[in-house]
N, C-alpha and C positions, 0 to 999 in steps of 0.2 A: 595608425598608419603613418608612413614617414610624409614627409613635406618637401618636397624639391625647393629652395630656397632663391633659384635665377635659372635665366636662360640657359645655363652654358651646362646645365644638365643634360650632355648632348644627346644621350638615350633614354631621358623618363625615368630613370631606374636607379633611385637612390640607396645610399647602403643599408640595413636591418635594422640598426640599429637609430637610423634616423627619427627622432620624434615631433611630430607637433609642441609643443613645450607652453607651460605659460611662463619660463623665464625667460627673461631678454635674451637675445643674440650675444654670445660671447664678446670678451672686450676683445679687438682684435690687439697682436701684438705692435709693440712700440716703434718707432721706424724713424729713418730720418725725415726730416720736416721738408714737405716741399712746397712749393711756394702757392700763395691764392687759395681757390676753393679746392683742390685738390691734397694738400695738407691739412688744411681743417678738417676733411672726411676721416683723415684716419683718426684723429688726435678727441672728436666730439661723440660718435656713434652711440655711446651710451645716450648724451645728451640733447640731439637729435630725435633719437625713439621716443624719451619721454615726451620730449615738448609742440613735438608738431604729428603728430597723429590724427589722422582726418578720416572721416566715411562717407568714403566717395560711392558712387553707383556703377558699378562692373561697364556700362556701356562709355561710359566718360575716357575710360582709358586705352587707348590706341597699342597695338603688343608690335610697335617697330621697333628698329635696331637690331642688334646682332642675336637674333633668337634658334630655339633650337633646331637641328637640320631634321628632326622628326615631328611628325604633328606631337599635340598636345595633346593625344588620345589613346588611351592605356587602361589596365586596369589600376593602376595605383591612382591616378586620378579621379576615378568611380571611390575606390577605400578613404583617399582623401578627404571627397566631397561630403562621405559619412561621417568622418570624424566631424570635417566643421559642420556639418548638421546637427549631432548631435550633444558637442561641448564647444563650440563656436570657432574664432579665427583665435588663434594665440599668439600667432608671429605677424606681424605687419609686412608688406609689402613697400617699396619705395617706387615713387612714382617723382617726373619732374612735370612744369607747367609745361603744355603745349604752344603755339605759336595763336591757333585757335582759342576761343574765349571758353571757359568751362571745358575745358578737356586738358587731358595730361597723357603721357607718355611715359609706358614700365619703363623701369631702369631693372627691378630683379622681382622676384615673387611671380613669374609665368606661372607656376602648376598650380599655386595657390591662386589666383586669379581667374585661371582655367575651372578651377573647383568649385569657386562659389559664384561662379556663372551658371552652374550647375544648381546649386543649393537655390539660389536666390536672394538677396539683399542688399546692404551695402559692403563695400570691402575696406578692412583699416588700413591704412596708407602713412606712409611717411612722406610728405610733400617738399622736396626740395630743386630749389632751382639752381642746377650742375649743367657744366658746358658738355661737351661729348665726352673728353678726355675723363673728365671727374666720373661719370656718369658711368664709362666702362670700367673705370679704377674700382667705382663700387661694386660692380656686378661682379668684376672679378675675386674682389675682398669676401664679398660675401660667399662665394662658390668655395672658396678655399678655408674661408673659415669653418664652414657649415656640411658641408658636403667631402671635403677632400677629395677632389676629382683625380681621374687617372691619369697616367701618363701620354694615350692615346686622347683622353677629351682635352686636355690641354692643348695637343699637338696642334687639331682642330680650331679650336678658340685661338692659337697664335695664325693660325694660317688663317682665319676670317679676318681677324683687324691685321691683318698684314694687308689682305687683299682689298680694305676698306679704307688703307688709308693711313691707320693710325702710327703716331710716330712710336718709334725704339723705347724711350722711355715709357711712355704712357705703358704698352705691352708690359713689359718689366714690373712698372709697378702696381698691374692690376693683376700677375698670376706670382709677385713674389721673387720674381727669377732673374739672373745676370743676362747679361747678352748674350754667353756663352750658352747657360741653359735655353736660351730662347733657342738658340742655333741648332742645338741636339735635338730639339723636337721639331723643327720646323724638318732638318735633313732628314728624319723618317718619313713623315707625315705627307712628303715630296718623292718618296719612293715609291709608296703604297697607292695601287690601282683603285678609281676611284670607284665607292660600294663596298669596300671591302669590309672598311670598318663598323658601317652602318650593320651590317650582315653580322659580324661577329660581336660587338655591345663594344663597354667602356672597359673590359677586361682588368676592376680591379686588381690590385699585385702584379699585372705584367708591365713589365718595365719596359726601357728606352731598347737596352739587349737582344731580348725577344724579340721587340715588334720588327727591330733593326735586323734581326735575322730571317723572318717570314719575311720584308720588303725586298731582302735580296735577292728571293727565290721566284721572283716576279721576271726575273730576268730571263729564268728558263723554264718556267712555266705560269700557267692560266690560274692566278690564285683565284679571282674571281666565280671561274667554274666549279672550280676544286671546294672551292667553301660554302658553295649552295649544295653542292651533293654533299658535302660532311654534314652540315645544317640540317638539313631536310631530315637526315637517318637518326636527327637527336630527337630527345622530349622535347618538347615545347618547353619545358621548364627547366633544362639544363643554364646553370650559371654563364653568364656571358666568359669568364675567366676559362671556364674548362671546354665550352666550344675552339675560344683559342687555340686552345692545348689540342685539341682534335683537329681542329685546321691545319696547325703546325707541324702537326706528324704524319698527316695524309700528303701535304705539302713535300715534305722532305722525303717520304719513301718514293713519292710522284719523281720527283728532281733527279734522287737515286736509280730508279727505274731507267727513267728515259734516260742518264748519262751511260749505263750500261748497254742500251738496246743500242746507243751511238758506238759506243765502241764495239761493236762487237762485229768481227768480221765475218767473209765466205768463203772459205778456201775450194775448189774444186780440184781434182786430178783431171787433168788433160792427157789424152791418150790416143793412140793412134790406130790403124783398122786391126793391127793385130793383138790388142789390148795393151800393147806395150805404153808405160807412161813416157810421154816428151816433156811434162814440166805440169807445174801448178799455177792457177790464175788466183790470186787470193783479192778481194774487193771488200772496203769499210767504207763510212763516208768521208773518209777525209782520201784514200789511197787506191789507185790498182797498182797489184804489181805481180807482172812474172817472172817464174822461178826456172831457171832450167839447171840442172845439177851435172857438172860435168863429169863428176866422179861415174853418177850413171851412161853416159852418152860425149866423153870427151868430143868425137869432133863433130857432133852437132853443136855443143857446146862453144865450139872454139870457131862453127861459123857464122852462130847469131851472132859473139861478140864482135865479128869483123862487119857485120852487117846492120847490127840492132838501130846504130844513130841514122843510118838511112830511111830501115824499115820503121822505125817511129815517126819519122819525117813525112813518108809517103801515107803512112796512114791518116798523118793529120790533114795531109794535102787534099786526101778524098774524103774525110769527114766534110771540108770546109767547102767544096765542091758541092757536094749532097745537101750541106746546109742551107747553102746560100750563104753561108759566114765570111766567105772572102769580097762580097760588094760594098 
């Protein structure tokens, strides 16, 4: 069963092909060097795992920081727990000291941690002492190494350490991304009603596009509602990727609909006690407007025109009267 590798697996739900492993965490790749404990993270990671792996007791570690927006409670978590039950932990966990004596605080390894709270024991740990910024750089590195998160959990994870705090760089360099990337996801992720996404998962393969086209339709309708009743009419086991796609096209026929049912007018014949037609009243929501056809009724025709700017006058006069609108 696969292993969630940090927090910022913001739905639980890693991709198939995720393994437990008993080889180390890939090298990450090469980067420019940045200064203090925060360059050394990228540049040692191999050497790190080997040399400071520690088993610590599941209760010692405190799960703050910027953790997932769903519990830690799923069924992959339950498959996990089996796995390390029955072939142990294979990937370590990173953890820094706390302020408290004998206690530390996750940096990444939630699900894992989550698991063998389950199982019972102690958990392998990587023990380093990183300031905040180092600390999210790793959680980030790691997610992206390990996991390759979606475009939508990114979004997420930039708009939590925006709203935490953290500077321009530090984000950049814990998800890999320019300013500008940072920019494209943060402006969806700022359109989108909030629940939405929780509702529809991490929607591997849909992109910045996509989600940038469902957040626009927020403008003229209720995605929120709209994506509980598409939800609700799926399997339970329907891919988070193809709920999107079902949200998206309930979404857009919704959009479709109601821009038609706005435009769509009333026309009536207006007629008089001998059936004869005096004109048409046609009404949308944007217009009234009447018709009177001179061709049929020239000098009726020819005496609304000498009279029409009064008689719209007097009507609004007594509207405003009635209303109380003229106080």
């Amino acid at each position: 069963m696969g292993a969630s590798l940090m927090a910022r697996n913001i739905f639980n739900q890693p991709p198939k092909d995720e393994k437990e492993s008993a080889a180390p965490s890939p090298t990450p790749p090469k980067a420019a060097k940045l200064p203090g404990s925060v360059g050394g993270l990228r540049d040692s990671l191999r050497e790190i795992t080997a040399n400071s792996i520690r088993d610590i007791e599941p209760d010692q570690i405190d799960m703050d920081g910027l953790r997932d927006r769903l519990v830690l409670e799923d069924s992959s978590i339950d498959e996990l727990a089996e796995s390390i039950r029955k072939h142990g932990q294979q990937v370590p966990i990173m953890v820094r000291p706390s302020a408290q004596p004998d206690r530390y605080r996750i940096i990444y390894g939630r699900r894992r941690l989550a698991a063998i709270r389950m199982v019972g024991g102690t958990v392998k740990a990587i023990v380093r002492s990183l300031d905040d910024d180092a600390s999210l750089i790793a959680q980030g590195q790691e997610n992206n190494l390990r996991l390759d998160p979606s475009f939508i959990e990114k979004s997420l994870f930039i708009k939590e350490m925006q709203e935490s705090g953290y500077k321009p760089n530090v984000i950049q360099d814990a998800l890999g991304l320019t300013r500008q990337g940072v920019s494209n996801h943060r402006v969806v992720i700022e359109q989108l009603p909030e629940g939405l996404v929780q509702l529809i998962g991490p929607a591997h393969g849909i992109g910045r596009r996509q989600w940038g086209d469902l957040a626009a339709l927020s403008k003229k309708i209720d995605l929120v509602n709209t994506a509980k009743e598409v939800i609700a009419a799926l399997p339970d086991d329907t891919p988070s990727a193809d709920k999107f796609q079902a949200v998206y096209s309930a979404c857009s026929n919704k959009a479709r609909s109601d821009k038609k049912q706005a435009n769509r007018s009333l026309t009536s014949v207006v007629k008089d006690g001998d059936g004869s037609s005096v004109g048409t009243l046609t009404v949308d929501q944007k217009t009234i407007a009447i018709k009177i056809t001179k061709k049929d009724n020239p000098e009726f025709g020819q005496w609304i025109e000498e009279r029409a700017e009064a008689a719209l006058l007097k009507l609004f006069e007594q509207w405003r009267n009635e209303s109380g609108s003229g106080s």
